[in-house]
C-alpha angles and dihedrals in degrees: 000000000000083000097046089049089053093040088055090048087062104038104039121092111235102191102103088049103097097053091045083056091060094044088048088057097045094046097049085048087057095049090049085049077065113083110232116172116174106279097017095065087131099102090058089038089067096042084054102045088052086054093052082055094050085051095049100237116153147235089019113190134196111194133193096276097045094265103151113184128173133188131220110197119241124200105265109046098182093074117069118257136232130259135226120204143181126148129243110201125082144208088250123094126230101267092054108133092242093188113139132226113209107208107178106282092356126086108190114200132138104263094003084127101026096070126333100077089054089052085045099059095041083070103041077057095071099036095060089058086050095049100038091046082235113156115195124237087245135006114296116220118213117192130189094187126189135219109039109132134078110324083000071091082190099303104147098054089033088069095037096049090051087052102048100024093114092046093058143064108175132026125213106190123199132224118170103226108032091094096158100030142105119191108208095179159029127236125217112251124186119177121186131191092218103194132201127199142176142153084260117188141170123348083224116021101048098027114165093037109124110274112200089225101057083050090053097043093052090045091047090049092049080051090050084054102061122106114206128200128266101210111071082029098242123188145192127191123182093208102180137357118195134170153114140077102240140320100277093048132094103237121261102182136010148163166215141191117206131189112198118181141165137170078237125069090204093053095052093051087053097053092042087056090052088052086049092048084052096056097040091054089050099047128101143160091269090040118056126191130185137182131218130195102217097156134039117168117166134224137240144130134215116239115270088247115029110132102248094057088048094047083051095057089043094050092061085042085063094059092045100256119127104228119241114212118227152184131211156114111288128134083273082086093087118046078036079061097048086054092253114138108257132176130187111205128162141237104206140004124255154127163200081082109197093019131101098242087057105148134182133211117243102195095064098055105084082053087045087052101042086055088051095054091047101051091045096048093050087046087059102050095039091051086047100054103254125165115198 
């Protein structure tokens, strides 16, 4: 694939490049103008669907969890095809103030970067196939998933990806600002609701009585003692805590909500386990603790050298970045952990992601663009069979 990257690059017209980048930027700020909390992404479903039938792509979908997938037809329709992804919802609820701030080369929003500019260049991707009359070696697969962020536990993709596994082969996933980067691999993330509950009383009157509070808290303190290995990185988070009825009151139910992850799966079960030995030793009859499940992303990783991994790298190459390689928790999880080949790249720089001071660069886009193109033209090819 490195060869048919290289072959596009030199064989591709750039000149309508730098007005596709400043589309690219207005129209992700028009999808951030759209609220899109995790699980109410509706709203920006429909605005997208409407775009995939402005850009004549074909058999668009909305499913029940705002999923909207559409299909351009490549040349040869007997071989899978390869997906593009990037997800719509955000960490901010409904009533966020969205406004933006223009600073130069900087645009500050909440979500601008994460993920509107994924969502953004998704489109610009097939708009540049429909401007420039390209049609692809094989279909060609866009995706605006759900459920991504935060209890969405990959939802969204995880349904997707149910609905359109046989029709693909490779999968290119989309995240606004990781210009530069290639994610190679999924992590392993487990998040539990762990619950406390007990008859509770009077702060006075019944002292000494179990408070689900005081349970949590020393759970919470035997979490904050573990110390877990290196290598395989291995992480805990304790994200929120909530409880109690009011100041003078013995505790009848409270909370935590705990993020575990490790590049191992093995490592993550064993920590996991630690956390449940935990519980179980705290727990009595007066004092009653639960665990939930509430996130379950799997793990997986593409080959060092698969081709669509090197034609990533060499992509970037082509518009003189050296690529970064690096692991982490996207929706490429979970065809990664189907054993299908997945990358994550980026359109644009940023930061301050999941804040709402989150901000994009505007000078890398067109560059961001112009890697995109390359790598899905040469996915295509190479999916499809194409010698150069």
């Amino acid at each position: 694939m490195k060869t048919l990257v290289q072959h596009f690059a030199q064989d591709t017209h750039w000149n309508w490049l730098p007005a596709a980048a400043l589309a690219t930027i207005e129209q992700a700020v028009a999808i951030q103008q759209i609220p899109a909390p995790t699980f109410e992404e509706g709203e920006r479903a429909a605005y997208i669907a409407a775009q995939f039938r402005a850009l004549g792509l074909c058999d668009i979908q909305t499913d029940a969890v705002h999923n909207v997938w559409g299909r351009l037809p490549g040349k040869r329709d007997d071989v899978p095809g390869v997906l593009i992804s990037a997800h719509t919802d955000t960490v901010f609820a409904a009533d966020t103030d969205l406004a933006i701030r223009r600073e130069k080369e900087l645009i500050y929003g909440p979500g601008l970067g994460d993920n509107c500019m994924g969502v953004a260049g998704l489109l610009a991707l097939a708009g540049a196939f429909q401007a420039q009359r390209w049609t692809p070696d094989c279909d060609l697969w866009f995706l605006a998933n759900s459920r991504e962020e935060g209890l969405g536990d990959l939802g969204g993709m995880k349904a997707a990806f149910a609905a359109l596994r046989d029709r693909i082969a490779l999968v290119i996933n989309l995240e606004g600002m990781a210009f530069g980067h290639v994610y190679r691999a999924g992590i392993a993330v487990r998040r539990l609701h762990i619950t406390a509950n007990t008859d509770g009383g009077h702060s006075w009157l019944h002292f000494g009585r179990p408070s689900a509070i005081h349970g949590i808290v020393r759970l919470g303190a035997a979490i904050a003692s573990i110390h877990p290995a290196h290598t395989p990185r291995t992480t805990y988070n304790i994200g929120m805590i909530d409880g109690g009825q009011t100041i003078n009151a013995i505790a009848t139910h409270a909370s935590l909500w705990l993020d575990l992850r490790s590049e191992a799966p093995q490592a993550l079960a064993a920590l996991e386990n630690e956390v449940r030995g935990y519980v179980q030793g705290l727990s009595t009859p007066d004092l009653r603790l639960s665990v939930e499940v509430v996130g379950d992303r799997p793990a997986g990783a593409i080959a060092d050298d698969h081709p669509l991994l090197l034609g990533a790298l060499a992509a970037l190459e082509q518009v003189g970045v050296h690529g970064t390689l690096e692991v982490g928790s996207t929706d490429a999880n979970v065809p990664l952990a189907a054993g299908y080949p997945a990358v994550t790249i980026g359109i644009t720089r940023g930061g301050n992601a999941h804040r709402l001071d989150e901000y994009i660069e505007t000078e890398p886009t067109a560059t961001g663009l112009r890697q995109l193109v390359l790598l899905t033209l040469a996915a295509a090819a190479h999916q499809a069979g194409r010698m150069v």
